[in-house]
C-alpha positions as CSV (number, residue, x, y, z in Angstrom):
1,X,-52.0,-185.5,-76.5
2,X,-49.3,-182.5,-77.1
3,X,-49.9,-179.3,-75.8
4,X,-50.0,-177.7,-79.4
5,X,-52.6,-180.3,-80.1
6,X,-54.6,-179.3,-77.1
7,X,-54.3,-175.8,-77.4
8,X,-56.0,-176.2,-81.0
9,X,-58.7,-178.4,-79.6
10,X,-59.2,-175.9,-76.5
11,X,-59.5,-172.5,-78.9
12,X,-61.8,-174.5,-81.4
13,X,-58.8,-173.8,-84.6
14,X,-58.3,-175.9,-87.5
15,X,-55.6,-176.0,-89.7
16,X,-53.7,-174.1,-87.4
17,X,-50.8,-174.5,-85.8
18,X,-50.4,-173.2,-81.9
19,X,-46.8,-171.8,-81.9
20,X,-46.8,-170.4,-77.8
21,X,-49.4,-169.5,-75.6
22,X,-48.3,-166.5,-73.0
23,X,-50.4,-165.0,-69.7
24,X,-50.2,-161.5,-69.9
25,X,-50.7,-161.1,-66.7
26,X,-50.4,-157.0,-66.5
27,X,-53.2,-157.2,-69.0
28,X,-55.3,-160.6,-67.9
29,X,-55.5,-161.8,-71.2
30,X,-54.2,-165.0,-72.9
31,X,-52.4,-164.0,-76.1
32,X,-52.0,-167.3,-78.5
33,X,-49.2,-167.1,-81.3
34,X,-50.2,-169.0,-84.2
35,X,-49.4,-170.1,-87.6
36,X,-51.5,-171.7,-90.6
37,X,-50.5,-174.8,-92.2
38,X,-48.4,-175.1,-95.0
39,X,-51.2,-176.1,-97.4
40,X,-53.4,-173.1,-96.3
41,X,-50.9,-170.5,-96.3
42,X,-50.1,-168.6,-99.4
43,X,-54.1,-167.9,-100.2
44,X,-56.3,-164.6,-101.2
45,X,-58.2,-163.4,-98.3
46,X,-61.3,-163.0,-100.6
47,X,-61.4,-165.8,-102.7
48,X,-59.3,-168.4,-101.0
49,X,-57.0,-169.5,-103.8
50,X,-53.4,-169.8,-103.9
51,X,-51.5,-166.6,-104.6
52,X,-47.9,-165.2,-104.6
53,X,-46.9,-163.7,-101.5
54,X,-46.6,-160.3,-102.2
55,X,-45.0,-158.6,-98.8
56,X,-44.9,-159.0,-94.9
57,X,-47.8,-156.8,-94.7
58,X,-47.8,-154.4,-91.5
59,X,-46.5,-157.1,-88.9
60,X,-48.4,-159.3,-86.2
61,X,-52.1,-158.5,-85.7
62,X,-54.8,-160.2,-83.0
63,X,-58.2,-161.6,-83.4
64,X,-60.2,-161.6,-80.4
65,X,-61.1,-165.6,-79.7
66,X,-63.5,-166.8,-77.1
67,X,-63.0,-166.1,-73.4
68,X,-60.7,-168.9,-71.5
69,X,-62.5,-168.7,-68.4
70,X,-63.2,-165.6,-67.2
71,X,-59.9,-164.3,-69.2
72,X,-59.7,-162.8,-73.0
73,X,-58.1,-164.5,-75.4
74,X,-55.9,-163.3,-78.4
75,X,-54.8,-165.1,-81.5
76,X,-51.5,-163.6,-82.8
77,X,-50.0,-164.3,-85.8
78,X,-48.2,-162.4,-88.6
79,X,-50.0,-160.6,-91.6
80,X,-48.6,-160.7,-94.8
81,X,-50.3,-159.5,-98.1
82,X,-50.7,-161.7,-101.6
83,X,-50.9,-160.9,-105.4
84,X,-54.3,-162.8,-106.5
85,X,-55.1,-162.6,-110.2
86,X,-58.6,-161.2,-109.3
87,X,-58.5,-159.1,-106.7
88,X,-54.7,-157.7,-106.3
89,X,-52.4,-157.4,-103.4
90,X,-54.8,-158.5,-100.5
91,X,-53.8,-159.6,-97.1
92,X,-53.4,-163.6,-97.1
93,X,-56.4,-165.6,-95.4
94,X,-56.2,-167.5,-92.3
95,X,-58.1,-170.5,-91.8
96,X,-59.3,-169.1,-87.7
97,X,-60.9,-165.6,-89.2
98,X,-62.5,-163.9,-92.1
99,X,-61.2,-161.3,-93.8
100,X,-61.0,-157.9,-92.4
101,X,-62.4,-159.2,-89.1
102,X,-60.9,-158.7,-85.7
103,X,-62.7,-161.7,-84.0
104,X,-62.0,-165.7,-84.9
105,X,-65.0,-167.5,-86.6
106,X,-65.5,-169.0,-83.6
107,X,-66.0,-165.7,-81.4
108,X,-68.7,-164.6,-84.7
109,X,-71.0,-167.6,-84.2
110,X,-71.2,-167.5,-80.2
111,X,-71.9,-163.5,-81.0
112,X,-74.6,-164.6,-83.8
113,X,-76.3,-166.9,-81.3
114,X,-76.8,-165.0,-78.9
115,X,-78.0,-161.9,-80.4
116,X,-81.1,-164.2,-81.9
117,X,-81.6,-165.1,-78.2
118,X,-80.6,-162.7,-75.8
119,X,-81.3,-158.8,-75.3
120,X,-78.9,-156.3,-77.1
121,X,-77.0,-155.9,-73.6
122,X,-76.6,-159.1,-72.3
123,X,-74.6,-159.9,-75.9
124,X,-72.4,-156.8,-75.3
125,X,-71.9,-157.6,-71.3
126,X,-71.1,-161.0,-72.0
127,X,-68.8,-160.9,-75.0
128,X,-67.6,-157.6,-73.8
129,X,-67.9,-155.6,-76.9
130,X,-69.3,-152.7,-78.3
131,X,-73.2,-153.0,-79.8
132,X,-71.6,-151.9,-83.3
133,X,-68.9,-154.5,-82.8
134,X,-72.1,-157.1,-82.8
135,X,-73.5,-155.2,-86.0
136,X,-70.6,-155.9,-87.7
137,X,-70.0,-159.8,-86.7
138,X,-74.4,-160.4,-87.5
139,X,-73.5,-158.9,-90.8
140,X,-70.5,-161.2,-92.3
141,X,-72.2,-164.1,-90.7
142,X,-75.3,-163.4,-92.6
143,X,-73.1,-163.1,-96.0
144,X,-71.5,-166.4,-95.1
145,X,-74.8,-168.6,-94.0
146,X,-76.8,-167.0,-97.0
147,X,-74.2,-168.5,-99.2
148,X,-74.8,-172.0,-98.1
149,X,-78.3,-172.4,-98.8
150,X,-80.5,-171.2,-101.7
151,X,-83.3,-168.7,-100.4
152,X,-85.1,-168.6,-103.8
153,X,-85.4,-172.7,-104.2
154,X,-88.7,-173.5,-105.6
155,X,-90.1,-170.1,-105.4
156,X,-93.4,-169.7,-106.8
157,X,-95.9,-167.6,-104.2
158,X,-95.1,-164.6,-102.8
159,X,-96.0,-161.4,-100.2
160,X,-94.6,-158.2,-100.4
161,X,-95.0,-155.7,-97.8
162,X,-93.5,-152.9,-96.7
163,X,-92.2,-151.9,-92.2
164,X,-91.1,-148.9,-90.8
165,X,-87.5,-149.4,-88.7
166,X,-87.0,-146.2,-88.3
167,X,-88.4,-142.4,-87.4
168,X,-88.1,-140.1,-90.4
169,X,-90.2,-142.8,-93.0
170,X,-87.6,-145.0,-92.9
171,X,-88.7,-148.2,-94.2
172,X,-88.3,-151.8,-95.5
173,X,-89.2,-153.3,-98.3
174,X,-89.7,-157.3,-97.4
175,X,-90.4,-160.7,-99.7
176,X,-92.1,-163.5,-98.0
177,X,-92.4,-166.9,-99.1
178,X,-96.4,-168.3,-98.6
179,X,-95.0,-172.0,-98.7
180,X,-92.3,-172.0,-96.5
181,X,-93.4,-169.1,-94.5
182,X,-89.9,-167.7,-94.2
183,X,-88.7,-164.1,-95.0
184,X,-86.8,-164.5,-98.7
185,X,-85.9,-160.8,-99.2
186,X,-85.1,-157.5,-97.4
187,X,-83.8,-154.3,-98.1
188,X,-84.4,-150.6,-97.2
189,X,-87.0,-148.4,-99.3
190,X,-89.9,-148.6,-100.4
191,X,-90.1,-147.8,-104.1
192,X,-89.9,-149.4,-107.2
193,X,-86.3,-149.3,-107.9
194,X,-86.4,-151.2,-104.2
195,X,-88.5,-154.1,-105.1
196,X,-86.8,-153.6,-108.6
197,X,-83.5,-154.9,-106.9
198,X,-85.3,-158.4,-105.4
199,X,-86.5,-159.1,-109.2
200,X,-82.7,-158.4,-110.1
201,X,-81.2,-160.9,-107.8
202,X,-83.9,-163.6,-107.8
203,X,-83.1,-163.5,-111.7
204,X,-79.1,-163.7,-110.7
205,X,-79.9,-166.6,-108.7
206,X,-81.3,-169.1,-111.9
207,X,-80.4,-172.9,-111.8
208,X,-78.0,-175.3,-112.9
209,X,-80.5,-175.8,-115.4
210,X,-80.7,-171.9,-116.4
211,X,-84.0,-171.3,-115.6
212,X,-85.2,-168.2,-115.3
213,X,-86.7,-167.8,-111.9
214,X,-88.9,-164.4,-112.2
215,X,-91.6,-166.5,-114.5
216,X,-91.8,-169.7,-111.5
217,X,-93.4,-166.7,-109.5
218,X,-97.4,-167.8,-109.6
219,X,-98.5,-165.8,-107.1
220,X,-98.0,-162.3,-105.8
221,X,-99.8,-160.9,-102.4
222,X,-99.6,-157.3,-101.4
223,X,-101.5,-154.4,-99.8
224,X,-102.9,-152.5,-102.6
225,X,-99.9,-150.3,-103.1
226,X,-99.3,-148.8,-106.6
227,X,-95.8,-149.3,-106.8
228,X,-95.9,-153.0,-106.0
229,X,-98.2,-153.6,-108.7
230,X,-96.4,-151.6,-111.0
231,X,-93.2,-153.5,-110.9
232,X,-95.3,-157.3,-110.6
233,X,-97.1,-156.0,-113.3
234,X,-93.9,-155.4,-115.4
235,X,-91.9,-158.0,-114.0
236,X,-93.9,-161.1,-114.0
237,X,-96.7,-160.5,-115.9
238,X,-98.2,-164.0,-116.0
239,X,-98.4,-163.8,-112.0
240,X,-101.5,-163.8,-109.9
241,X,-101.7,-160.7,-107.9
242,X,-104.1,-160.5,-104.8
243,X,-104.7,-157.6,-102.7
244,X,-104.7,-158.5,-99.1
245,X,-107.7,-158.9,-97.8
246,X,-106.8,-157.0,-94.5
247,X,-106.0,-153.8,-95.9
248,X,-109.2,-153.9,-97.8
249,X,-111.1,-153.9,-94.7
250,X,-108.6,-151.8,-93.4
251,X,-109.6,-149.3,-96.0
252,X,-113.0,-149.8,-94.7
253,X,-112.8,-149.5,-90.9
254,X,-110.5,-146.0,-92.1
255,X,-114.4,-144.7,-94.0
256,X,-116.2,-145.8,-90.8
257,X,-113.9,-144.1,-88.3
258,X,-114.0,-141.2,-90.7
259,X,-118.1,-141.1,-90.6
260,X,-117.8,-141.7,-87.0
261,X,-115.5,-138.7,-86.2
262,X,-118.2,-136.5,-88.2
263,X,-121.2,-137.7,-86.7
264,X,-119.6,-137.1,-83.5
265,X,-118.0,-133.7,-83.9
266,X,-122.0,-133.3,-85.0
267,X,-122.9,-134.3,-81.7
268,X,-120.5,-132.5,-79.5
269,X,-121.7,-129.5,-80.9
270,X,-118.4,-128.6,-82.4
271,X,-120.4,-128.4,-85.7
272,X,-122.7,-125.6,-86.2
273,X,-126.4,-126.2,-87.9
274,X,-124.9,-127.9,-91.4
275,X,-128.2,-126.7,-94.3
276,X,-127.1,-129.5,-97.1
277,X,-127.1,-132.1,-94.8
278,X,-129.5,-131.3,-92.2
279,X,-126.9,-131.8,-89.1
280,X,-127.8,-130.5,-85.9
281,X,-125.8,-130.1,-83.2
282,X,-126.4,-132.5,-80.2
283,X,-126.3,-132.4,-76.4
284,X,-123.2,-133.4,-74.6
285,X,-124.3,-135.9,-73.0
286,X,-125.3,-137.5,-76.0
287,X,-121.6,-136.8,-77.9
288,X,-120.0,-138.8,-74.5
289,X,-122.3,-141.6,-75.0
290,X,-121.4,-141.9,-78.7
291,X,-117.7,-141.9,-77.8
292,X,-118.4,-144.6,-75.4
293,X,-120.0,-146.6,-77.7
294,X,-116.9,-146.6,-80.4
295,X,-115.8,-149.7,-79.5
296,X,-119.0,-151.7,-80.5
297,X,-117.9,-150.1,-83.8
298,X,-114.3,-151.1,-84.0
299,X,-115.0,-154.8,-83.0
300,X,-116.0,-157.7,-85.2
301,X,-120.1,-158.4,-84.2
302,X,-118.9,-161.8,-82.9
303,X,-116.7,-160.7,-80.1
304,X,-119.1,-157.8,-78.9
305,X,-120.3,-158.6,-75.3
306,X,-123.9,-157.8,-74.5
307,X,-123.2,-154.1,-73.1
308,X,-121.9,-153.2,-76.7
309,X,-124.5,-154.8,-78.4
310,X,-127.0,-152.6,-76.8
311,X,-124.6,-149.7,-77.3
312,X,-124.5,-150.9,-81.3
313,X,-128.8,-150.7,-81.4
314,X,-128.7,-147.3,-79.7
315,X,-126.5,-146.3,-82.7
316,X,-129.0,-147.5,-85.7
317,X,-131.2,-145.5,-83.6
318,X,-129.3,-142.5,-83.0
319,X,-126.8,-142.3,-86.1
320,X,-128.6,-144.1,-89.0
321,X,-125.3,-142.4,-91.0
322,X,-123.1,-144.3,-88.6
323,X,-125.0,-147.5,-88.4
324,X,-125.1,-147.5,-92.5
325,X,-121.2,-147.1,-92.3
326,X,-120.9,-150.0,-89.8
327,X,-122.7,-152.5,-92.0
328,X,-121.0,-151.5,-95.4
329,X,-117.6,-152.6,-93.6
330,X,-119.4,-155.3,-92.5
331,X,-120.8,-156.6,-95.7
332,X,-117.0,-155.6,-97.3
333,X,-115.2,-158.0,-94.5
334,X,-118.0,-161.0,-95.2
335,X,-116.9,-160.7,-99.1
336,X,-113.9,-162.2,-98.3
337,X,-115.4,-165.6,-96.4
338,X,-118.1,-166.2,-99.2
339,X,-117.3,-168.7,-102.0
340,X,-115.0,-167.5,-105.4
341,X,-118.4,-168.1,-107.2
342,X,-120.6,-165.9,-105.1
343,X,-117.7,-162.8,-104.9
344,X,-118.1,-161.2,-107.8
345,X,-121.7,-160.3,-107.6
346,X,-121.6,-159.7,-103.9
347,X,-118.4,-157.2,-104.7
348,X,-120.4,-155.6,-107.6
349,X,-123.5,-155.5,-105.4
350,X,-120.8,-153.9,-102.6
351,X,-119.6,-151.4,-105.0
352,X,-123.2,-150.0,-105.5
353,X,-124.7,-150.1,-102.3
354,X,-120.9,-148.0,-101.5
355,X,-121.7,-145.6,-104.3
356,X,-125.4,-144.6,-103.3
357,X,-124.8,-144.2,-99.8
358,X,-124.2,-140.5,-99.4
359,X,-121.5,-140.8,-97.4
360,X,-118.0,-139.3,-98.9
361,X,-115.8,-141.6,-97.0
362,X,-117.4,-144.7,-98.5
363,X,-118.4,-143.4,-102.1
364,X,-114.4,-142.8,-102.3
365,X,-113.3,-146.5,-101.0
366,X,-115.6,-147.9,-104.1
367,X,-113.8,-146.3,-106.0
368,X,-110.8,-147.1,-104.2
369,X,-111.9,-150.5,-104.3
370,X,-113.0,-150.9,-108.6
371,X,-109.3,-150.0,-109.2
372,X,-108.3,-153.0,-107.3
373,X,-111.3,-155.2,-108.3
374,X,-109.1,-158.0,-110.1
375,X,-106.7,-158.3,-106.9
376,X,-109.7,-158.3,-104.4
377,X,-111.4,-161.3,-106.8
378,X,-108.1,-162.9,-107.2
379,X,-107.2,-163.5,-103.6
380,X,-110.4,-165.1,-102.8
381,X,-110.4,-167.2,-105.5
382,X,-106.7,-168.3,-104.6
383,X,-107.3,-168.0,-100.6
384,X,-104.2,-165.5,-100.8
385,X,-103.9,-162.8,-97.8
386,X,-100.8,-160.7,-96.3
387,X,-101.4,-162.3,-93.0
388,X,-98.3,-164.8,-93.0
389,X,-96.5,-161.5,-93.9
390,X,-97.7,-159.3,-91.1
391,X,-96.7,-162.1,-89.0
392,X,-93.4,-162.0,-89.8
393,X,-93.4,-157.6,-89.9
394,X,-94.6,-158.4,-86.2
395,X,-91.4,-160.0,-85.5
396,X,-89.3,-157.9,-87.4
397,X,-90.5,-155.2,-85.2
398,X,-89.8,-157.1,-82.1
399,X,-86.2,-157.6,-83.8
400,X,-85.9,-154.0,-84.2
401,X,-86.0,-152.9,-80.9
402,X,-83.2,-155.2,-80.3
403,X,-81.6,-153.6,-83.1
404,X,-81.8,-150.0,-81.7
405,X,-78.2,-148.7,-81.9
406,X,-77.2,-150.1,-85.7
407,X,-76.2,-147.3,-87.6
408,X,-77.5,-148.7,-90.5
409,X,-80.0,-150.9,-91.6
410,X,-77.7,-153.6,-92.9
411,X,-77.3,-155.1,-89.7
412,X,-80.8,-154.9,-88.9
413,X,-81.7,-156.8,-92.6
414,X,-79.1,-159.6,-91.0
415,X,-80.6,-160.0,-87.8
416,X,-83.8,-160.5,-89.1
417,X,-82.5,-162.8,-92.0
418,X,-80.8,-164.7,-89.7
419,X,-83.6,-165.2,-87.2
420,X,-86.8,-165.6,-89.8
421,X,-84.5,-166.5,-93.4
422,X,-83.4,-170.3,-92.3
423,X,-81.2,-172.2,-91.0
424,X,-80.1,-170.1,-87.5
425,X,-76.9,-170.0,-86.2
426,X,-75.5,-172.5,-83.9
427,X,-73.2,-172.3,-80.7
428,X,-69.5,-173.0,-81.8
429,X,-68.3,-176.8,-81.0
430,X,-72.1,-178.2,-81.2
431,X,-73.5,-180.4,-84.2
């Protein structure tokens, strides 16, 4: 085999032709001049087509390539600028890079790879490049792989939530897909015009066939929020939309904590004698016993050990207003497990029970709740909940932390995509 032949094997190039290859010892790196072939020279650096060369550009310029060894390696080559009929004078492509990228495709997918694998330092250590430097390469690799398969294929059941990445309410707005159980979507905000902008492109994205891909959505679970349901609601009317049955008893487990937080400041003697209600304050011994028992409170009564249990009966006893609390989310979290023919007169029964209870907290979630009746009814009919969705928000946040550092959230949305969208990046020279 020639050396110019090996050297192309060796740096992983194709259609590229190895001109010299020079130690520069001063410097420890390997600097690589190189050429494209005849057929791929001449081409836009956008679109790839054939253009007229335009001018030499500004001279040689280096792309970083993977380390020989323990040594860097440089691919040098001249730069010269094209006239496409679509995009204008444009530096000519080269078959090792992208364009506008200092690193060979190469260098990109060993970077990719190990940033869905490896801590934010050991990436930067070992490639020996700046954190924003990985930002960047995450990014363009995302743009590439998301243009060789189609995220919105058979699209019919969604979740849409909404994850903090950032202090300041900085948030983002995700698209799940229930079948497939792979994030679909992601952007920042959390708004309308945000979820406004996933309608957009999956309508962008139609078929061969021209089908319009907004009306195959079936299905639609979120948490309750009005803006969501505003824009399914206008978007895809004909869809299902199911409130998530989490946040629901969420909502809940917010009125109990908030009846439990009374009764308590009742029994700490933080309260003074209360005449509408008939509240008197308690001894202290008795507030420290009621903020030991919390916990039988919080937990589901299947996982209470016997202690709590006991601590749950001294309760009824003690704080009938808290014990009435604890079985109305109780009763609200047993909705959801009961059969779609049973649900509606349990909920109704729910509501009322709720509305005669005399406590605030739980006469405002019915309420609450009636605005969201037809979601509530609709995901246990359809067996629809956010959970596959918080799932992936759990991982998103673990990808955040290594994300720390982005200054943006672009590179964030394509580590994520990369990692949870589909097919993941691979090590360069493996099939």
């Amino acid at each position: 085999m020639r050396g110019v032949s090996l050297w192309a094997r060796v740096l992983g190039v194709e259609h590229t032709i190895v001109e010299d290859v020079v130690l520069d010892e001063a410097a420890g790196t390997v600097i690589v001049s190189v050429r494209p072939m005849k057929r791929r020279a001449h081409r836009c650096g956008r679109c790839g087509r054939r253009a007229t060369r335009f001018d030499r550009g500004r001279g040689r310029r280096r792309w970083r390539s993977l380390d020989l060894g323990t040594m860097p390696v440089f691919l040098e080559a001249d730069a010269p600028r094209v006239r496409c009929r679509e995009h204008g004078v444009v530096v000519a492509q080269v078959p090792w890079a992208r364009h506008d990228a200092g690193h060979t495709r190469d260098f990109d997918a060993q970077v990719a790879w190990l940033v869905t694998q490896c801590s934010k330092r050991a990436v930067s250590q070992l490639m020996r490049i700046a954190w924003r430097s990985v930002g960047a390469i995450i990014t363009r690799v995302w743009d590439d792989v998301s243009r060789s398969f189609d995220r919105f294929a058979d699209l019919t059941r969604i979740g849409v939530d909404e994850i903090s990445y950032k202090r300041g309410h900085k948030y983002l707005t995700v698209v799940v897909n229930h079948d497939t159980g792979r994030l679909v979507w992601a952007a920042p905000g959390r708004d309308k015009a945000t979820l406004n902008r996933f309608f957009d492109e999956l309508a962008a994205s139609g078929d061969a066939a021209g089908q319009d891909r907004v009306s195959m959505i079936t299905h639609v679970s979120a948490d309750g929020a009005n803006w969501i349901k505003a824009v399914i609601r206008d978007r895809c009317p004909e869809a299902v939309l199911c409130a998530d049955p989490f946040h629901v008893v969420k909502w809940a487990s917010e009125a109990l904590d908030t009846v439990r937080r009374q009764a308590w400041t009742a029994a700490s003697g933080r309260r003074r004698h209360d005449p509408t209600t008939g509240t008197q304050p308690r001894s202290i011994g008795d507030a420290q016993a009621f903020q030991r028992a919390r916990y039988s409170l919080w937990k589901n009564p299947e996982n209470l050990t016997a202690k709590q249990q006991i601590q749950l009966q001294w309760i009824a006893v003690s704080h009938p207003d808290v014990h009435r609390a604890y079985l109305l989310k109780e009763a609200l979290r047993t909705l959801f497990k009961l059969a779609p023919d049973e649900a509606e007169t349990a909920f109704d029964q729910w509501i009322a029970w709720a509305r005669r209870s005399h406590l605030p907290a739980f006469v405002d979630l019915q309420r609450r709740l009636l605005k969201h009746r037809d979601e509530i009814l609709a995901s246990i009919q359809h067996t629809m909940s956010n959970g596959l969705i918080e799932s992936v928000n759990t991982k998103i946040r673990l990808i955040t932390r290594i994300g720390f550092g982005f200054h943006g959230p672009e590179p964030l949305i394509a580590l994520a995509m990369l990692n949870l969208a589909g097919p993941k990046p691979r090590l360069p020279g493996r099939t």
